[in-house]
N, C-alpha and C positions, 0 to 999 in steps of 0.2 A: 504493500500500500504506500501509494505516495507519501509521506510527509507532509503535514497540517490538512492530511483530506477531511471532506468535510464529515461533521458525525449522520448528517441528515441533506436531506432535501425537502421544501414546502414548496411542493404546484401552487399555484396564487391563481391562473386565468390563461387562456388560452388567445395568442396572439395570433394564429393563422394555420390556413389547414391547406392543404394539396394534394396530388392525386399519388404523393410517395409519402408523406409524412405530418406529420403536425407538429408546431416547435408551440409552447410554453412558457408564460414566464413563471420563475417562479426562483426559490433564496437557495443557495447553502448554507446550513446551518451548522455553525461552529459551538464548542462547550464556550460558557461564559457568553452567549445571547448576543455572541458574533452573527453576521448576516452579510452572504452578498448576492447582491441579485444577478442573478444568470437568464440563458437561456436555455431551454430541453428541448434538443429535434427528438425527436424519434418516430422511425418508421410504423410505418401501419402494418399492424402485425399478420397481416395476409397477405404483405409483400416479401415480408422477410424473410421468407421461403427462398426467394429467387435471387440467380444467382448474380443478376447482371445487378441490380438493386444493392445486394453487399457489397459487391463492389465498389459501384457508385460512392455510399457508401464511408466505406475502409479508405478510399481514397480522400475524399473529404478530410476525414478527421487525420488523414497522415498529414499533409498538404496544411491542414489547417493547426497543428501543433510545432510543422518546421516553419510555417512562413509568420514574420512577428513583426509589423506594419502596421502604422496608426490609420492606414485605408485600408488594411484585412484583416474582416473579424475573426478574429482570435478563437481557436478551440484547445476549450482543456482537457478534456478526458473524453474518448468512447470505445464502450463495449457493448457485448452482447449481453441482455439478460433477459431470463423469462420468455424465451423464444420473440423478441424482437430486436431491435438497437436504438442505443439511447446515448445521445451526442451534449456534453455539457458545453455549450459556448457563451462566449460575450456577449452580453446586453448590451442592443442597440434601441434604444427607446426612441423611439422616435416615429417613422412610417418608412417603408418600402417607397423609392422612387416611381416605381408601377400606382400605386394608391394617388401619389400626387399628379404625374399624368393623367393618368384615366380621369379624375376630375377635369383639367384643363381642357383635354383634347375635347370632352363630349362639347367644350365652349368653345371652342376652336383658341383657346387663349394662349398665345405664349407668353412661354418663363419671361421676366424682366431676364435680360441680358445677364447682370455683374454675378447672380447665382446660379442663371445658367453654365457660365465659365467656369467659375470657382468649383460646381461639383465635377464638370471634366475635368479641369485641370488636377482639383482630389484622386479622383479614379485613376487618371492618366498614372499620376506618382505612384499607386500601389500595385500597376500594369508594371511599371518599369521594375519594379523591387522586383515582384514574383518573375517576372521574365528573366533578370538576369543572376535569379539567386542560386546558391550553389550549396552542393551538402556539406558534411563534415570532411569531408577531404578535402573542398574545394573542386568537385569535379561541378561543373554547369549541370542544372536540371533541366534548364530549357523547359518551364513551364509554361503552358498557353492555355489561359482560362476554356476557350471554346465555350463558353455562355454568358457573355457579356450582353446583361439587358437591364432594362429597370425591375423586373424582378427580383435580382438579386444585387441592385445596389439601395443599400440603407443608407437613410437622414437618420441623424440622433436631434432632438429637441435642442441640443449647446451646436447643431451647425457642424458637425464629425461626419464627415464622409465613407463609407465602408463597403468593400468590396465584398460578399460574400460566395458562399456554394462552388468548394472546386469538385464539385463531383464529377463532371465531365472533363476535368482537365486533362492534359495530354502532356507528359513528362517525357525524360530522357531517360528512367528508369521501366516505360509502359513497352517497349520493340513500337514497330511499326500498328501502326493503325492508320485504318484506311479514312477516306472522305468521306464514306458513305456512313462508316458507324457515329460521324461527329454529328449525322443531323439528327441527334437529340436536344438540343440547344433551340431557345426558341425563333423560328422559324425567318421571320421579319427583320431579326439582330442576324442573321446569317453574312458569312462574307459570299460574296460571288464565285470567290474558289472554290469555295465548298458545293457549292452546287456543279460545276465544273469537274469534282475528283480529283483536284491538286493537293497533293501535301502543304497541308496548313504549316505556318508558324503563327507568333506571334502577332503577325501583322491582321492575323483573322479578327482576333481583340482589338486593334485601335479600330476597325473598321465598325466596333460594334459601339464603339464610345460615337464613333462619328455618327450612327443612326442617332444614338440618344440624343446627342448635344442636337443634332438639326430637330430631331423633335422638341424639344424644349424650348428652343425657339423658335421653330413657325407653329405651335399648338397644332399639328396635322401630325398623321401617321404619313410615314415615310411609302415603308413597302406592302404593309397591310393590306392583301388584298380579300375579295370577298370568301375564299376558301382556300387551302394550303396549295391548290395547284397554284392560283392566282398569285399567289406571295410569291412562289420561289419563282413563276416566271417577272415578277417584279423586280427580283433579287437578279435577277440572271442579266436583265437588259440595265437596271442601273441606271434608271434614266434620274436624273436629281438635281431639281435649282436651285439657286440662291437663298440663304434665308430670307435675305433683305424684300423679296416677293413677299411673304408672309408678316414680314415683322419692318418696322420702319425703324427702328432703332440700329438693325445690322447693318455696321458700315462694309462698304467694299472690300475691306481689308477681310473681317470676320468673314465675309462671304469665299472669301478666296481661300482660308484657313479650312474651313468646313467642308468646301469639294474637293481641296486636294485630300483630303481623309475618306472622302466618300469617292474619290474614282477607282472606275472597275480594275485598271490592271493595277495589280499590286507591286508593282515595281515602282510606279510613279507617285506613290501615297509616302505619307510621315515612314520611317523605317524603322522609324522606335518610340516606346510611348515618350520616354522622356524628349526627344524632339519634336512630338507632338504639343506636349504638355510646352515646351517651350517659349512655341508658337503663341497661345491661346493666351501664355503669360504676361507676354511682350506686350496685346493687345490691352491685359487686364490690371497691367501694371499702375497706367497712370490714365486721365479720365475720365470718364462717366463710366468704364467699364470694372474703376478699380471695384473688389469686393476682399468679404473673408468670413471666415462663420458664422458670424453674426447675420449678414444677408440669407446664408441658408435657414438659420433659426427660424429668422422670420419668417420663409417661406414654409415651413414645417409647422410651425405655431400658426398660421394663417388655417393653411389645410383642414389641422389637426382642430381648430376650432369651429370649422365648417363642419366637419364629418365628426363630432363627435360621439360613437358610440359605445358602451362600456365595453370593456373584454370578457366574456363571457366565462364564469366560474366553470371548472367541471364538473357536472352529475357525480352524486358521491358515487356509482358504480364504477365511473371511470376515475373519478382521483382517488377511489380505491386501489384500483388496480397497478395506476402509475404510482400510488405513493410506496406500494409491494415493489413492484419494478425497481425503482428509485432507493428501497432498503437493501436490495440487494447489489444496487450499485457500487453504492457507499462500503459494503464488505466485499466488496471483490476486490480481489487482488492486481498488482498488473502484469500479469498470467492471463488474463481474461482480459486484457486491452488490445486493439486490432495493432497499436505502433506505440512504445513508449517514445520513439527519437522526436526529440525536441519539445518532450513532454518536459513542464519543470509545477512545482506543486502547484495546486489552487490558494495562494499563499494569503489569507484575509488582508496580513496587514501590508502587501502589495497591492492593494487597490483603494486607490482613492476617489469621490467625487470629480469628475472632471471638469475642467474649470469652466467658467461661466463665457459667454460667447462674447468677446473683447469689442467695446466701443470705443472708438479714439474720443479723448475728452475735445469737445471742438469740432469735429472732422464729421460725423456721422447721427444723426439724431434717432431717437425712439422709434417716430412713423419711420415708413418707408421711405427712401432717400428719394431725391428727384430723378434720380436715373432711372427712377424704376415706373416713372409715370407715363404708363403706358396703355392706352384707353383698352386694348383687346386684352388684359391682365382680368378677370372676369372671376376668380375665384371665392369672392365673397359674395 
C-alpha cells in the first residue's frame, strides 16, 4: 500500500455518465478528518468484461500517473475491484469544454476572443509536454492524444485549463497501430489523415485544438455533419474559413493562425504544439487579445450560473455498492494496481487550494472586460 493512502473514500454526487463509464465526485478520507476531494471514473460494470475497454482503460491510468502537467489531469491510483475498474483522479471543478459549447453553438455565439486563446494556448502547452515527454530512461514516448475534443478538455471555476482521457492515446511503447483503429476518437475532432490511413503523429492533436479554437470562435460546428458519413466526408474535403466570417473581432492575423492549423496537408500546419501555442501567444500577448485565468473563470462562472443544476446524489443501492467497491480499494495493495511507475502517494498534505484566478490591481475589472463586448456573446 502506498504511503499516506487514504483510510476511506465518500461518493458525495455524481458529475457525468457515458457510454464507458461514470466519474464521481467524491473525498479521500484521511485519520484525523483529513479530506481531499477527488474524482472516481469507473467503468460500467458490463463493460468490464471486454477487453478493448481495459485496455482503454490501463492505458489511461498508466499515461495519466507518468505525465504530471498543470494542463493534464493528474491520476492517482487505479485498479481492478469487485469485477469493475475504479480510477482515482484530480478534481477539476468546474465544466467540460463540450457543456460550455453546446450552450453557445445552439446560439450560434462565439467565445469573446482573449478566453478563447488563453484555453488553446493552455491545451497547446500540455500537447507539447505529453508529446515530447520521455520515460525513466529518457527514451521518447512519443505520445499522441488521438482525442482531442471538448469533451475531454476541463474548465476549473479559478480558470485551470486540463487536458484529460488518454485512453486512446498512441505511445512509442503501443508497436504499430493502424488508422483505422484510431477512429474511436470523436469523429468531427478527427485529422484528415486519419481518415486517409496515414500514420498519425502528433500533428493529428494540434489539428484537433485547431477544430476547437475555430469553434469557439465562430459559435458554429466546424465539421459536424448531419450523420457520421456526412462528418468524415466533411473531414476528408476540409473545406474551412476564416473566423473573422463568423466573429468581427478576428483580426486577419488570428484568421491566418487558425487555417494554417486547420489545413488538410499536414506538412504545411504548426509542426509542434509549442509552435502553435507560440503563434496564438504573440497575438495574445499584448491588446485586446491579452487574457489569463481569470477570463476563463469568468466564462465558467457565467455558464455555470446559466445551467445551474445540482449533481445528483446516488441511490443508496448504488452508493452502496460503490462505497463496497471503494472499501476494497482503499485495502488493496499495489499488486492489484494496473502500473505503479510514476505513481507517488495521494499525499493530503500535498494539496493545497489553488489559488484564486489573478486580477491585475488597475489592469482588469470585475465585469467583463471591453474586449469581450461582443453582441453575438448570447450566453446569458
Amino acid at each position: 500500500m502506498l504511503e499516506r493512502a487514504p483510510a476511506s473514500y465518500r461518493v458525495i454526487s455524481r458529475i457525468a455518465a457515458g457510454g464507458m463509464a461514470e466519474v464521481w465526485r467524491a473525498e479521500a478520507l484521511y485519520e484525523g478528518d483529513k479530506k481531499i476531494p477527488v474524482a472516481i471514473k469507473r467503468v460500467l460494470p458490463e463493460l468490464a468484461g471486454d477487453a478493448r475497454h481495459q485496455e482503454m482503460f490501463r492505458h489511461e491510468s498508466r499515461l495519466g500517473k507518468l505525465l504530471r502537467h498543470p494542463n493534464i489531469v493528474r491520476v492517482y491510483d487505479a485498479r481492478k475491484i469487485a469485477g469493475t475498474f475504479i480510477m482515482v483522479m484530480e478534481l477539476v471543478d468546474g465544466c467540460a469544454l463540450k457543456s460550455l459549447l453546446d450552450r453557445a453553438l445552439t446560439r450560434n455565439a462565439p467565445m469573446p476572443v482573449p478566453p478563447a486563446l488563453h484555453i488553446a494556448i493552455e491545451l497547446l502547452r500540455g500537447l507539447d509536454y505529453a508529446h515530447s515527454a520521455v520515460d525513466a530512461a529518457g527514451q521518447a514516448l512519443s505520445i499522441v492524444h488521438c482525442d482531442v475534443s471538448p469533451h475531454n478538455v476541463l474548465l476549473s471555476k479559478n480558470g485551470h485549463v486540463k487536458l484529460a482521457d488518454f485512453g486512446l492515446a498512441l505511445t512509442a511503447l503501443d508497436g504499430a497501430r493502424s488508422a483505422s483503429e484510431m477512429v474511436g476518437g470523436k469523429l468531427a475532432y478527427l485529422a484528415p489523415e486519419i481518415i486517409d490511413q496515414q500514420a498519425p503523429d502528433g500533428r493529428v492533436d494540434l489539428f484537433g485544438v485547431g477544430v476547437i479554437l475555430w469553434e469557439m470562435l465562430c459559435g458554429q460546428r466546424l465539421f459536424q455533419g448531419s450523420d457520421e458519413g456526412d462528418t468524415v466526408r466533411r473531414v476528408h474535403k476540409c473545406e474551412v474559413e476564416p473566423p473573422s466570417r463568423y466573429n468581427k473581432r478576428a483580426s486577419p492575423e488570428l484568421d491566418a493562425v487558425v487555417l494554417r492549423s486547420l489545413r488538410r496537408d499536414r506538412d504545411t500546419r504548426f509542426a509542434t504544439a509549442g509552435a502553435f501555442a507560440d503563434a496564438l501567444e504573440a497575438l495574445a500577448r499584448e491588446g485586446p487579445y491579452r487574457a489569463d485565468e481569470s477570463d476563463v473563470a469568468l466564462v465558467v462562472g457565467v455558464h455555470n450560473a446559466m445551467t445551474a443544476q445540482p449533481e445528483p446524489p446516488p441511490p443508496p443501492n448504488v452508493a452502496s455498492l460503490i462505497e463496497q467497491e471503494l472499501a476494497g480499494f482503499a485495502e488493496s495493495t499495489d499488486d492489484d494496481a494496473f502500473s505503479t511507475e510514476g505513481a507517488v502517494p495521494l499525499d493530503p498534505t500535498a494539496f493545497r487550494a489553488p489559488p484564486a484566478p489573478r486580477v491585475p490591481s488597475g489592469e482588469r475589472p470585475l465585469a467583463p472586460p471591453a474586449a469581450w463586448d461582443n453582441d453575438d456573446w448570447r450566453l446569458r
